[in-house]
KESE-431769 format. One record per atom (N, C-alpha, C): residue number from 0; atom name; y, x, z. Coordinates in pm, 1 decimal. Atoms other than C-alpha are relative to their C-alpha. Example, Ala and Ser with C-alpha at 12.3 -4.5 7.8 and 13.67 -1.06 7.14 Angstrom:
KESE-431769
[site 0; "N"; [-119.0; 89.0; 0.0]] [site 0; "CA"; [-450.0; 1230.0; 780.0]] [site 0; "C"; [120.0; 90.0; 0.0]] [site 1; "N"; [-119.0; -82.0; -6.0]] [site 1; "CA"; [-106.0; 1367.0; 714.0]] [site 1; "C"; [109.0; -77.0; 73.0]] 
This chain:
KESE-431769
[site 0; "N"; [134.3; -29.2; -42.3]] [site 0; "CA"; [6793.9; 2151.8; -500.4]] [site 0; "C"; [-92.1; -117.4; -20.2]] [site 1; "N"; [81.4; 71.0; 25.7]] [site 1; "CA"; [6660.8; 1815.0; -548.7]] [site 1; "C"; [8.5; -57.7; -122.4]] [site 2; "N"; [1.9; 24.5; 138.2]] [site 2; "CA"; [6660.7; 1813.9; -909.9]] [site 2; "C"; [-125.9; -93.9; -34.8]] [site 3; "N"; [117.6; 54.3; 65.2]] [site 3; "CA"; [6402.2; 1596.9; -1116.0]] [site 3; "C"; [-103.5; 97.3; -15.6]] [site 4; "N"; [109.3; -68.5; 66.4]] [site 4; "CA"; [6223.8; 1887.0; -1242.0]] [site 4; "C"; [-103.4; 51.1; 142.6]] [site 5; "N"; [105.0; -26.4; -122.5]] [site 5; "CA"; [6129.5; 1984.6; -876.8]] [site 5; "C"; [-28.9; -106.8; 107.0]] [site 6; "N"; [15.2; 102.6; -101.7]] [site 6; "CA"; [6110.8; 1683.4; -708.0]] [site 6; "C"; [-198.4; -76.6; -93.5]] [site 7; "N"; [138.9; 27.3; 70.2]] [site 7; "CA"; [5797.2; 1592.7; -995.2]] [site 7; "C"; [-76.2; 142.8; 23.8]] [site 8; "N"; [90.8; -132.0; -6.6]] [site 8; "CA"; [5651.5; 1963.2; -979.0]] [site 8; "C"; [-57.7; -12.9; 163.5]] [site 9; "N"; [46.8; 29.8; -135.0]] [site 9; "CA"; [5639.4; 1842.0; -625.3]] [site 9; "C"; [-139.2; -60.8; 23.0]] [site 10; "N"; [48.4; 105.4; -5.9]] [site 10; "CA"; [5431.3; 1574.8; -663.7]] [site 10; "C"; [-129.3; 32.2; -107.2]] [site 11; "N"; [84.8; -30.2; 90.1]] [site 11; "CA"; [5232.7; 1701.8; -970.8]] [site 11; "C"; [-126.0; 110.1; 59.9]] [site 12; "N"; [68.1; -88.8; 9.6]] [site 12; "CA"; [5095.5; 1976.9; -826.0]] [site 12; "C"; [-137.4; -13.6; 81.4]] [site 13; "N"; [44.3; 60.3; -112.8]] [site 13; "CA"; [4907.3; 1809.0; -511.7]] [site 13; "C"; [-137.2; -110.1; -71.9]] [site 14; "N"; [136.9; 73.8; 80.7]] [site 14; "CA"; [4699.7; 1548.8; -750.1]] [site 14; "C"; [-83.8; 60.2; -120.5]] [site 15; "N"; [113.9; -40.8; 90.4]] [site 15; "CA"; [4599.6; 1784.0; -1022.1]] [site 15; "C"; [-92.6; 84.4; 109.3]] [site 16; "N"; [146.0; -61.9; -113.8]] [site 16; "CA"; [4404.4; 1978.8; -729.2]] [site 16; "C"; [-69.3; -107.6; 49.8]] [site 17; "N"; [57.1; 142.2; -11.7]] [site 17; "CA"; [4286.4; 1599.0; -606.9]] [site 17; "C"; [-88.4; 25.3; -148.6]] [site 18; "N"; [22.9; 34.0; 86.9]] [site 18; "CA"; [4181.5; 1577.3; -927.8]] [site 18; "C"; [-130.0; 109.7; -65.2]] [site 19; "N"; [105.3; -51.2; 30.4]] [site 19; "CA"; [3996.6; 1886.3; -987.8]] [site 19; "C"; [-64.1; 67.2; 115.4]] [site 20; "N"; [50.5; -5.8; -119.9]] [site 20; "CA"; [3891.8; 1912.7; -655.1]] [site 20; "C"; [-148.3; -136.2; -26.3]] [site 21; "N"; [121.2; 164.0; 39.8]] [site 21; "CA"; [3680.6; 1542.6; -733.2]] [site 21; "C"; [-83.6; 46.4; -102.9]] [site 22; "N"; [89.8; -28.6; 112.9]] [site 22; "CA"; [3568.4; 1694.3; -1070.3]] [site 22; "C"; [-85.5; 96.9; 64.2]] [site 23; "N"; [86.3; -75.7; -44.0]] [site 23; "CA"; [3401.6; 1946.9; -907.3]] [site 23; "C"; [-75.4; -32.0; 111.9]] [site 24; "N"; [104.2; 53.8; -78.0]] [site 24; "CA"; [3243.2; 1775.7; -611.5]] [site 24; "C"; [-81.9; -72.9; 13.3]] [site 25; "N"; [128.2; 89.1; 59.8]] [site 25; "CA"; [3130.8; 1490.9; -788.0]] [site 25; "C"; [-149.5; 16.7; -43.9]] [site 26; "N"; [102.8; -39.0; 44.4]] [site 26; "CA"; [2850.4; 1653.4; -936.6]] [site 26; "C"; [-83.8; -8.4; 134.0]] [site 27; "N"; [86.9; 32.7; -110.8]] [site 27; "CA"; [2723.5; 1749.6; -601.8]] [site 27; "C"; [-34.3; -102.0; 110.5]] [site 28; "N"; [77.7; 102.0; -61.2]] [site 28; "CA"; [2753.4; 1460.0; -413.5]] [site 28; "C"; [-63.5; -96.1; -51.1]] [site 29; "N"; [26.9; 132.9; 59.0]] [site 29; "CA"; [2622.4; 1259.2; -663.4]] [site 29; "C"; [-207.6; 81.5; 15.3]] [site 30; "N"; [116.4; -79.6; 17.4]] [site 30; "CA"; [2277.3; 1502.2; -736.2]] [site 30; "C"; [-60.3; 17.1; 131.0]] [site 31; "N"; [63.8; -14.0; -176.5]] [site 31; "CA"; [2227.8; 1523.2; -325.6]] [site 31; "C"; [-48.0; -77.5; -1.7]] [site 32; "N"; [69.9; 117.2; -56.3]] [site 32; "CA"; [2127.0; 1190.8; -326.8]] [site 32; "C"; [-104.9; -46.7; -32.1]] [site 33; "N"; [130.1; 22.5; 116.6]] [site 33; "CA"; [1880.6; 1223.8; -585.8]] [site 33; "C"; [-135.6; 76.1; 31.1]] [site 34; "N"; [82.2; -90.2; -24.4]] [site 34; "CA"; [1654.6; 1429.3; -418.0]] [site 34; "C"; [-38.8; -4.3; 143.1]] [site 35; "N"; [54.4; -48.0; -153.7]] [site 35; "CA"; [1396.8; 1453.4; -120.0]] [site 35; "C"; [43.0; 144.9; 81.2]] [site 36; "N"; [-0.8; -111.3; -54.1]] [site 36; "CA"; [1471.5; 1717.8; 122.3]] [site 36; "C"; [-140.4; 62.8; 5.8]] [site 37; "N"; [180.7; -24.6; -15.6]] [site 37; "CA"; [1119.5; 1936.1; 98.1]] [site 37; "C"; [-18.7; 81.9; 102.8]] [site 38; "N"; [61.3; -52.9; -121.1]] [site 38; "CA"; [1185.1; 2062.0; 457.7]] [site 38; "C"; [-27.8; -137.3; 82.4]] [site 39; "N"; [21.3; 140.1; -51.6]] [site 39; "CA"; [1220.1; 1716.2; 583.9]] [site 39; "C"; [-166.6; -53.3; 2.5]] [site 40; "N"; [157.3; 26.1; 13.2]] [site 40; "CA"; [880.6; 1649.3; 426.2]] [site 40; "C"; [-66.7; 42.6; -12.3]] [site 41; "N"; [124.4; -89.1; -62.1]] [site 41; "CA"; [662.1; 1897.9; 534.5]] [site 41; "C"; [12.5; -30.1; 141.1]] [site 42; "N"; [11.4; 48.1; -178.1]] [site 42; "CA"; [752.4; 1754.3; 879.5]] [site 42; "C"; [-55.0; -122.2; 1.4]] [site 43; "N"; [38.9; 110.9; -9.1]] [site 43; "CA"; [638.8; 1443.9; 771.3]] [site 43; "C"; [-120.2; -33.7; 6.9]] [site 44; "N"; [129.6; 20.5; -94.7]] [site 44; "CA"; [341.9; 1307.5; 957.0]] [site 44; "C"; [-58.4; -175.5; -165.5]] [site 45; "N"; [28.1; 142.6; 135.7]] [site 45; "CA"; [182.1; 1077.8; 569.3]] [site 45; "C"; [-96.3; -19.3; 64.3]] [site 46; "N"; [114.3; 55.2; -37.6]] [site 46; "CA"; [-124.7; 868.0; 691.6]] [site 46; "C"; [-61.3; -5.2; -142.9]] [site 47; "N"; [79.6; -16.3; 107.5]] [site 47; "CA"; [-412.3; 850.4; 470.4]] [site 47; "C"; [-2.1; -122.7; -107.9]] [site 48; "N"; [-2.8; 164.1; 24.0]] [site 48; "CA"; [-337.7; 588.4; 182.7]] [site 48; "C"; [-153.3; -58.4; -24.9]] [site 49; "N"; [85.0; 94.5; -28.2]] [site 49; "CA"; [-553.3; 331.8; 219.9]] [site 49; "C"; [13.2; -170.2; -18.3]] [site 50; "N"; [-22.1; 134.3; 4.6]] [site 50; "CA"; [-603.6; -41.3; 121.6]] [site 50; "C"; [-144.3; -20.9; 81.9]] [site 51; "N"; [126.6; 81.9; -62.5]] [site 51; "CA"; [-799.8; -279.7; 381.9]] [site 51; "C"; [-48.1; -85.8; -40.0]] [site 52; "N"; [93.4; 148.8; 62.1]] [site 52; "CA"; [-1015.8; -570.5; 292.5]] [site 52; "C"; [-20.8; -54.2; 73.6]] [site 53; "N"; [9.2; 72.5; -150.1]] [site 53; "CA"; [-1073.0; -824.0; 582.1]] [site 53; "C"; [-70.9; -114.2; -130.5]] [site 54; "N"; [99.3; 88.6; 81.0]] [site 54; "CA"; [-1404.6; -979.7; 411.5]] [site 54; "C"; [-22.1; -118.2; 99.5]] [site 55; "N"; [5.7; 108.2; -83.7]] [site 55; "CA"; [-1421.6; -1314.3; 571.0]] [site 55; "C"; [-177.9; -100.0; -83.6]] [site 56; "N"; [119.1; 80.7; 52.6]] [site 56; "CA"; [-1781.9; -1495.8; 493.6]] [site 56; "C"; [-47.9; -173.5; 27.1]] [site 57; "N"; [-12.5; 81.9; -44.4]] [site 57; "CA"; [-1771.9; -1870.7; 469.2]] [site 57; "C"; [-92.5; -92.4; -88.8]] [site 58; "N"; [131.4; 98.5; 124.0]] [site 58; "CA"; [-2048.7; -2145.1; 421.7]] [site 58; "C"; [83.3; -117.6; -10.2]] [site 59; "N"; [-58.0; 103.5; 86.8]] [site 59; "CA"; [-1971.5; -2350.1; 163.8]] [site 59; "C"; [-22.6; -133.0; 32.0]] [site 60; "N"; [-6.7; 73.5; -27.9]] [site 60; "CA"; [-2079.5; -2637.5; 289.8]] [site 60; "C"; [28.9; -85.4; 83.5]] [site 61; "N"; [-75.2; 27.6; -146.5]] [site 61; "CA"; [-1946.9; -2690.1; 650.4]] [site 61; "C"; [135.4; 87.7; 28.8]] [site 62; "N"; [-98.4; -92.0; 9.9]] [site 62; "CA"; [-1670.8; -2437.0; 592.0]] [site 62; "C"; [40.7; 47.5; 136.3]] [site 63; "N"; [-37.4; -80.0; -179.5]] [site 63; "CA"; [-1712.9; -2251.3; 934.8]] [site 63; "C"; [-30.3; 158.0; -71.4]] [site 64; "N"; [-30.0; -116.3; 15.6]] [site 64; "CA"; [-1667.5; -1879.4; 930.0]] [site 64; "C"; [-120.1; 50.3; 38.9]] [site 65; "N"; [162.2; -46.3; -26.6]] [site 65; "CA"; [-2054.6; -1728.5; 897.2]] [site 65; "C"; [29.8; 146.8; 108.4]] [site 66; "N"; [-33.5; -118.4; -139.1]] [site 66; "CA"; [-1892.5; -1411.3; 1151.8]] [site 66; "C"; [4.1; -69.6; 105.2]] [site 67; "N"; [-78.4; 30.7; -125.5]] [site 67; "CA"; [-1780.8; -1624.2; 1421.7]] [site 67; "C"; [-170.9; 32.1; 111.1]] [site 68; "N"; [104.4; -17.0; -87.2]] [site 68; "CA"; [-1982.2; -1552.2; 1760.5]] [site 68; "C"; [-98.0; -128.7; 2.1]] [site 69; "N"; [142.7; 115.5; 1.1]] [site 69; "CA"; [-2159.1; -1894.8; 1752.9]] [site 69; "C"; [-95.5; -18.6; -159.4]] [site 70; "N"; [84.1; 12.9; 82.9]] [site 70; "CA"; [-2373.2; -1819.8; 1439.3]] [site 70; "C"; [-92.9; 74.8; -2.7]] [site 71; "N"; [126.3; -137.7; -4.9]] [site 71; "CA"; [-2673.2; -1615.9; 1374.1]] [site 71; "C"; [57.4; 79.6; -86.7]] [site 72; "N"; [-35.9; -140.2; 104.1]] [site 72; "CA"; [-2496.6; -1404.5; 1146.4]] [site 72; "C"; [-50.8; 203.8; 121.5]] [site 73; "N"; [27.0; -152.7; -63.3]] [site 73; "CA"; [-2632.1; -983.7; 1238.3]] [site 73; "C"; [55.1; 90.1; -88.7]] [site 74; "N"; [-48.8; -122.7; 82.4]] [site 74; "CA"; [-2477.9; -674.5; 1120.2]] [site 74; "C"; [-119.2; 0.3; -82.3]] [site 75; "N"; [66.2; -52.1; 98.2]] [site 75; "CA"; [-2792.3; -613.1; 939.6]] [site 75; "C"; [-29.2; -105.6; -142.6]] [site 76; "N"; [-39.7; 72.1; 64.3]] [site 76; "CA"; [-2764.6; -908.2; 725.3]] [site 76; "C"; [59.7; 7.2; -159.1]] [site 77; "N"; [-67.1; -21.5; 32.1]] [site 77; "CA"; [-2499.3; -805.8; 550.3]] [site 77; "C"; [-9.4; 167.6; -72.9]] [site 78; "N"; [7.9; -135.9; 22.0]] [site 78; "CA"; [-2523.9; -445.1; 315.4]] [site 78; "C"; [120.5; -3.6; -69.6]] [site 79; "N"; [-146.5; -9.8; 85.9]] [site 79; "CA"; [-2185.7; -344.7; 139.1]] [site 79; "C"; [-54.0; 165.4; -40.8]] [site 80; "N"; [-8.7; -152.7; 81.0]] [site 80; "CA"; [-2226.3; -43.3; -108.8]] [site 80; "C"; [140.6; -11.3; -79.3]] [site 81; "N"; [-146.4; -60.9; 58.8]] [site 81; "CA"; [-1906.2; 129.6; -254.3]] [site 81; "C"; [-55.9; 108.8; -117.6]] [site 82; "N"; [22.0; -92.9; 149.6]] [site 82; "CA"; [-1923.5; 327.2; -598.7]] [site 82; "C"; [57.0; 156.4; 78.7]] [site 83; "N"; [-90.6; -138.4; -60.0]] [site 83; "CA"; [-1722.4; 619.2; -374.5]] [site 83; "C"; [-106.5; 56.8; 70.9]] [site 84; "N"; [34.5; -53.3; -109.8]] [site 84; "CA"; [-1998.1; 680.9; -169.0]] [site 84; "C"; [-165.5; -13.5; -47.6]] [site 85; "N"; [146.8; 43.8; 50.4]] [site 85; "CA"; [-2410.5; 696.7; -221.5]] [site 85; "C"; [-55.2; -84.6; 82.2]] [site 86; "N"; [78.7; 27.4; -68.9]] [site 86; "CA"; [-2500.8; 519.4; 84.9]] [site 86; "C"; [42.7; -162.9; 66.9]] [site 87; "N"; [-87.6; 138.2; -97.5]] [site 87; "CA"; [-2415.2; 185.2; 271.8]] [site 87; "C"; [101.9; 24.6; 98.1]] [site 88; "N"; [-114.1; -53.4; -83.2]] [site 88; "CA"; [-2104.5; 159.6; 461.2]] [site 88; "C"; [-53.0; -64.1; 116.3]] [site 89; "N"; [38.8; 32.9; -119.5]] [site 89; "CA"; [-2127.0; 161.9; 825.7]] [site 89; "C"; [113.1; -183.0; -5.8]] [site 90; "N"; [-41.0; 103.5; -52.3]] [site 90; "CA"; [-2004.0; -180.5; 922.0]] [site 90; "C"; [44.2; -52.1; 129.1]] [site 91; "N"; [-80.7; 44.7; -141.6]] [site 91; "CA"; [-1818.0; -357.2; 1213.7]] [site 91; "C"; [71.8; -77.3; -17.5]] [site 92; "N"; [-126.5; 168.8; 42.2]] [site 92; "CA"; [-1670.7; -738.2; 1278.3]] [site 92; "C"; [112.5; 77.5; 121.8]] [site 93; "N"; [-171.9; -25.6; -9.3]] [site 93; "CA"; [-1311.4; -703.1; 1302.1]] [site 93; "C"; [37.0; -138.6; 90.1]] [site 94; "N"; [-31.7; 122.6; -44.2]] [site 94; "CA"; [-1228.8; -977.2; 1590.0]] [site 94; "C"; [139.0; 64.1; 52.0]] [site 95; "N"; [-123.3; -66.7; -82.7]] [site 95; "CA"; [-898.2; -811.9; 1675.1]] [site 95; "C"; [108.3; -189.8; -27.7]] [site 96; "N"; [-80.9; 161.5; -57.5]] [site 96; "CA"; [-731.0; -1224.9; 1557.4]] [site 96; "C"; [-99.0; -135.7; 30.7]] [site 97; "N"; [56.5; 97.2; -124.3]] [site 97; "CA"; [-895.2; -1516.6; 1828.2]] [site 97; "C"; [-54.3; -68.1; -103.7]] [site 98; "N"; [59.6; 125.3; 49.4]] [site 98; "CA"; [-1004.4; -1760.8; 1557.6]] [site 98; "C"; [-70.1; 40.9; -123.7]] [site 99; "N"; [42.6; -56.8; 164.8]] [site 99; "CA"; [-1104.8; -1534.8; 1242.9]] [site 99; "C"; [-69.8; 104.9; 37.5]] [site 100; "N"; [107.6; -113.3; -8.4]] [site 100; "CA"; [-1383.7; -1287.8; 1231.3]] [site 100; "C"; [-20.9; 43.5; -157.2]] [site 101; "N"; [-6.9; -74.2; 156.8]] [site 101; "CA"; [-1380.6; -1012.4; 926.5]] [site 101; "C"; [-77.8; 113.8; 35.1]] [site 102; "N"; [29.5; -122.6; 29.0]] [site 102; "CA"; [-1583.3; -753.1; 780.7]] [site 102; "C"; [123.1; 112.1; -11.8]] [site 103; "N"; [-91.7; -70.0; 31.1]] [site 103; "CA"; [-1335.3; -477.7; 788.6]] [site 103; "C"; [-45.9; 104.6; -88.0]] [site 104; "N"; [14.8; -115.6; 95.0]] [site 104; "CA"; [-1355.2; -190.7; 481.5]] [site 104; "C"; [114.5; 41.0; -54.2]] [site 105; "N"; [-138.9; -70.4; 108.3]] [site 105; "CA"; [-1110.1; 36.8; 326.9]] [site 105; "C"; [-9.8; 85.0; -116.5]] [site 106; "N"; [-31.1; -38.8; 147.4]] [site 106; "CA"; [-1030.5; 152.1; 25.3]] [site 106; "C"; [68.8; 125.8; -33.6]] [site 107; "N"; [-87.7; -119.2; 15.4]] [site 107; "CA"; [-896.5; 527.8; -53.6]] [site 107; "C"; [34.1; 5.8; -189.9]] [site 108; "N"; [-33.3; -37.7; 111.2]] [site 108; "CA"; [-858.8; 464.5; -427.0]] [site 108; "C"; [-98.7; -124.7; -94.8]] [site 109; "N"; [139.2; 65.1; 84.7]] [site 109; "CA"; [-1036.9; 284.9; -780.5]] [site 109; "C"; [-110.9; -10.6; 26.3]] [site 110; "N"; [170.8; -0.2; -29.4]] [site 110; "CA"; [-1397.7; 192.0; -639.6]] [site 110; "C"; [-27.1; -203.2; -41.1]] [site 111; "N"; [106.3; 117.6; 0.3]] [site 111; "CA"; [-1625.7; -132.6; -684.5]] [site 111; "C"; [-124.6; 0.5; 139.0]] [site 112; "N"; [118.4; 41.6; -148.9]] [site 112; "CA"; [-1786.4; -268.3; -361.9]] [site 112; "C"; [-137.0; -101.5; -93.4]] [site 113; "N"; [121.8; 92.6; 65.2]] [site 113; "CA"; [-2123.3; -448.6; -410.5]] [site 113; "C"; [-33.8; -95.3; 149.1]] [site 114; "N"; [71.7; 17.1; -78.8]] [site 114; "CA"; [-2185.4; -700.5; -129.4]] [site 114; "C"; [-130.7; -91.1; 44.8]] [site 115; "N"; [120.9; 95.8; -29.6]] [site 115; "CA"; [-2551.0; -803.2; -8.3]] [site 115; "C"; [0.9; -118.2; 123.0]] [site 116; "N"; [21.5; 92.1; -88.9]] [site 116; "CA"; [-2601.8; -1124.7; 216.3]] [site 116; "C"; [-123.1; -79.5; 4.2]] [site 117; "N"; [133.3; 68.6; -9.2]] [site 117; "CA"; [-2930.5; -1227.6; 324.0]] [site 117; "C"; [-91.2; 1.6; -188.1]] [site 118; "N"; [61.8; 32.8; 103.1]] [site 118; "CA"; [-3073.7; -1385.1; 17.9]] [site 118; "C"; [96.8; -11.1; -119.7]] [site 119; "N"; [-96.0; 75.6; 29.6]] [site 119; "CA"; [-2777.3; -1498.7; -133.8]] [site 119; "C"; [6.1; 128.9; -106.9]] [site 120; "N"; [-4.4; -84.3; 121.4]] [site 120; "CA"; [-2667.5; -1367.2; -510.4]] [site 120; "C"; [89.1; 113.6; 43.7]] [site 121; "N"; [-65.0; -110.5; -114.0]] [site 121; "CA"; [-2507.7; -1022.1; -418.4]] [site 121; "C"; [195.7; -48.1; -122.1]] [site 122; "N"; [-148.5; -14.2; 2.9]] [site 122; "CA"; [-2046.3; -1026.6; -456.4]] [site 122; "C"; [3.9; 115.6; -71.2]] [site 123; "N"; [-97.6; -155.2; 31.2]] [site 123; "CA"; [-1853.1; -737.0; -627.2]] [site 123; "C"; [102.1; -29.7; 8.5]] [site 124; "N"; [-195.0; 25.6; -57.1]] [site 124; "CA"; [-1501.2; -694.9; -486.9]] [site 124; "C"; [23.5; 174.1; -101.2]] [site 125; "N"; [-43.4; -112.4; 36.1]] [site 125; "CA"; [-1340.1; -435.2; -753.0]] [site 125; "C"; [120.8; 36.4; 20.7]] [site 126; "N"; [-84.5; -40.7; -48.6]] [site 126; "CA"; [-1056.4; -271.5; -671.1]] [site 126; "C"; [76.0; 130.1; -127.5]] [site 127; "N"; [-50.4; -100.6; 50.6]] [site 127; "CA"; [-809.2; -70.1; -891.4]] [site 127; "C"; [155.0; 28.0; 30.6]] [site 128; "N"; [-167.9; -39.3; -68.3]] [site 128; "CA"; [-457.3; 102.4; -749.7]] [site 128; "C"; [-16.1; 171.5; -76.2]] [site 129; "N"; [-77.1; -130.1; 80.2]] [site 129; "CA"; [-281.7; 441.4; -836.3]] [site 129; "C"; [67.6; 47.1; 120.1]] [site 130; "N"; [-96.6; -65.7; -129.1]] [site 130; "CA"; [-93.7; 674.4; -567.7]] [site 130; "C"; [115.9; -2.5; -73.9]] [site 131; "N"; [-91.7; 7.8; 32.4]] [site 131; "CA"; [241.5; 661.5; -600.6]] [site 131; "C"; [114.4; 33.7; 130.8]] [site 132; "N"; [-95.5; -103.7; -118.8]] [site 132; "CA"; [511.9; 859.0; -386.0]] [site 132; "C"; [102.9; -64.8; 53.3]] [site 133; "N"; [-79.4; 107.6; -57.7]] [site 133; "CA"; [734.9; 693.8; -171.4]] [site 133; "C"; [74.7; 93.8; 120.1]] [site 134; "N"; [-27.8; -92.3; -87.4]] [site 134; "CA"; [945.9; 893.9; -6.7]] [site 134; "C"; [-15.1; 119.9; 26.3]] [site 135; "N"; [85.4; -137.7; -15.5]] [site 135; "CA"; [782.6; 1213.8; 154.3]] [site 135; "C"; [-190.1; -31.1; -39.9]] [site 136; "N"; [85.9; 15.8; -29.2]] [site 136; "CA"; [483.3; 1048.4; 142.9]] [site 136; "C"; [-76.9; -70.2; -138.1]] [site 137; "N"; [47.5; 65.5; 160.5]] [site 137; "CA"; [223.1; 916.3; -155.1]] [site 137; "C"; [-93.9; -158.7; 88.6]] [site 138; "N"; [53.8; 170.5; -49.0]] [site 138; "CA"; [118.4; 519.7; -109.8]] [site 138; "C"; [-131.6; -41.4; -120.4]] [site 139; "N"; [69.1; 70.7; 132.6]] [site 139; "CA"; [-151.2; 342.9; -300.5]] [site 139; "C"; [64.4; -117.7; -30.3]] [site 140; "N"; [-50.6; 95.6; 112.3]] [site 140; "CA"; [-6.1; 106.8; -582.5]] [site 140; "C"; [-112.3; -108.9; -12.3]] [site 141; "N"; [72.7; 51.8; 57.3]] [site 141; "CA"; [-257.0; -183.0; -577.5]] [site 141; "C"; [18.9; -95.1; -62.5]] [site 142; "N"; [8.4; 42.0; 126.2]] [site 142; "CA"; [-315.8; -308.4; -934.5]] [site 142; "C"; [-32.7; -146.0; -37.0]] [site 143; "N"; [89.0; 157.7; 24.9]] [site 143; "CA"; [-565.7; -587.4; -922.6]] [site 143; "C"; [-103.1; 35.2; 158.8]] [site 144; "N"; [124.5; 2.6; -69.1]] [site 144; "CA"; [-847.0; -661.5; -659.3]] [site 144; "C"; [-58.9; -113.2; -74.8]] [site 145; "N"; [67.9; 73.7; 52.6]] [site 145; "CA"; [-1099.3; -879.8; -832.1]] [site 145; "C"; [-122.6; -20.6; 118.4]] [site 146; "N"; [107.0; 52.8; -89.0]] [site 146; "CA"; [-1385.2; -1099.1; -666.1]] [site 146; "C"; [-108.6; -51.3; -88.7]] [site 147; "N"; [61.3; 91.7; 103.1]] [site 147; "CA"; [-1690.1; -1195.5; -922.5]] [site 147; "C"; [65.0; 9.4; -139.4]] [site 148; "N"; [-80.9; 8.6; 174.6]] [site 148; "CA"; [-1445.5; -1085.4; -1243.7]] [site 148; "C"; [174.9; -83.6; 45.5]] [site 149; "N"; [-142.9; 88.7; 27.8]] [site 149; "CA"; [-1156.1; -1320.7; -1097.3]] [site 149; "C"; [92.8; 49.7; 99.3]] [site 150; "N"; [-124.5; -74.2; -85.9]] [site 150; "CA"; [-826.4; -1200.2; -948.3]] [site 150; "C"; [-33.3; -88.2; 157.8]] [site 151; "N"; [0.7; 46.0; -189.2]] [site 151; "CA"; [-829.1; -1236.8; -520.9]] [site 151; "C"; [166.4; -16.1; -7.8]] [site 152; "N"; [-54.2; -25.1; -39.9]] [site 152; "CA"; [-497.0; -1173.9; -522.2]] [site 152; "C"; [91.3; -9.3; -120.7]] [site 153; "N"; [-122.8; -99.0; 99.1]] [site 153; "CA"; [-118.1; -1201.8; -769.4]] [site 153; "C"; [113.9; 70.5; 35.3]] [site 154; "N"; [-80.1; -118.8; -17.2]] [site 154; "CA"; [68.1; -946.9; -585.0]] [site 154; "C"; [-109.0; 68.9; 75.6]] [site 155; "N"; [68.1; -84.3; -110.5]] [site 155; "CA"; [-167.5; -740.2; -414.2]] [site 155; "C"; [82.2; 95.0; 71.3]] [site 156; "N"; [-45.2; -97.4; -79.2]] [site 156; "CA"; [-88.8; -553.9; -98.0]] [site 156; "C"; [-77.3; 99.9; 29.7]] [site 157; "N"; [87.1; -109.1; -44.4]] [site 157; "CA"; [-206.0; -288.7; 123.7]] [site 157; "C"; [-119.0; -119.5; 131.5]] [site 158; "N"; [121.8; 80.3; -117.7]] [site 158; "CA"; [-416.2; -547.6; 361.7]] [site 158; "C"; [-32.5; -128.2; -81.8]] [site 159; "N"; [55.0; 176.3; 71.6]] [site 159; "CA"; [-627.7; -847.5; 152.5]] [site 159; "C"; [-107.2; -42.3; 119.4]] [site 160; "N"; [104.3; 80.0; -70.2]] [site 160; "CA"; [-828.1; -1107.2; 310.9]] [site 160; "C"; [-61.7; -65.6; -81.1]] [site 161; "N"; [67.3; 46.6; 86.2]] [site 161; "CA"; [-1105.2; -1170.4; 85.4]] [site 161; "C"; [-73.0; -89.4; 66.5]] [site 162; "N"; [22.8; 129.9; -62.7]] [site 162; "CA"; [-1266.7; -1509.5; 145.1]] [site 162; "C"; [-154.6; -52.5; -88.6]] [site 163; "N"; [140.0; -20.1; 96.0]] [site 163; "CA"; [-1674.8; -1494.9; -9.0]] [site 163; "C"; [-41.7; -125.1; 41.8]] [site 164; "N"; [84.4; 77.4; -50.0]] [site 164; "CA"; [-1851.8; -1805.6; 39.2]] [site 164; "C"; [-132.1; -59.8; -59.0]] [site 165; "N"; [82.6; -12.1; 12.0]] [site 165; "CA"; [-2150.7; -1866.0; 62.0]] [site 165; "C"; [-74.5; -149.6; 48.3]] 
């Protein structure tokens, strides 16, 4: 009874099912992983992409921060037009960190800001990014931000702190 021929038929028969048991599951666990679930992400809560700008305004010659509360700087001062939009953007200083005061603006995509200051020659902050999917969700890709023609930034993120002076 324990001949060769059945002591291998033993043994043979157990790994060719291993064997095409793997060939056939491979496929799918390999292809599962490759793919969003699209019930998953219809539950998914995407925020609006958006890049910020934290315009900081600084005179050039005493290098103090023209926002901070001890200057005459006034919201009206200051006009910022966007190519996205026909009108001036509402405005508001951003003191949310103790020692830095910023124009805050955001960005939903390719636009060119224009900004006015008093007298002073007017800024263009251009901006070019791409959506790009990340997950369930689509991100903006930003490309370049430029200040005056010259790069702000060589990795750009989703939050710049542009630095105008004046």
């Amino acid at each position: 009874m324990n001949s060769p021929a059945n002591k291998n038929s033993r043994f043979v028969v157990p790994s060719m099912i291993k064997k095409k048991l793997l060939l056939f599951l491979m496929p799918g666990l390999i292809l599962s992983g490759c793919r969003t679930d699209e019930t998953l992400c219809q539950a998914a809560d995407c925020l609006a992409p958006v890049v910020t700008l934290k315009i900081k305004l600084v005179d050039k010659v005493n290098n103090t921060n023209l926002l901070n509360k001890n200057t005459s700087f006034n919201l009206t001062d200051l006009t910022i037009n966007s190519t996205a939009y026909s009108t001036s953007l509402a405005l508001k200083i951003d003191s949310t960190e103790l020692n830095n005061r910023y124009v805050t603006i955001l960005s939903s995509g390719t636009e060119t800001f224009t900004l006015n200051y008093k007298n002073y020659p007017s800024d263009v902050i251009d901006i070019r990014s791409r959506l790009v999917k990340s997950g369930c969700c689509k991100i903006l890709d930003v490309q370049s931000i430029l200040l005056n023609g010259k790069p702000v930034c060589p990795k750009c993120t989703a939050v710049e702190v542009i630095e105008i002076r004046k």
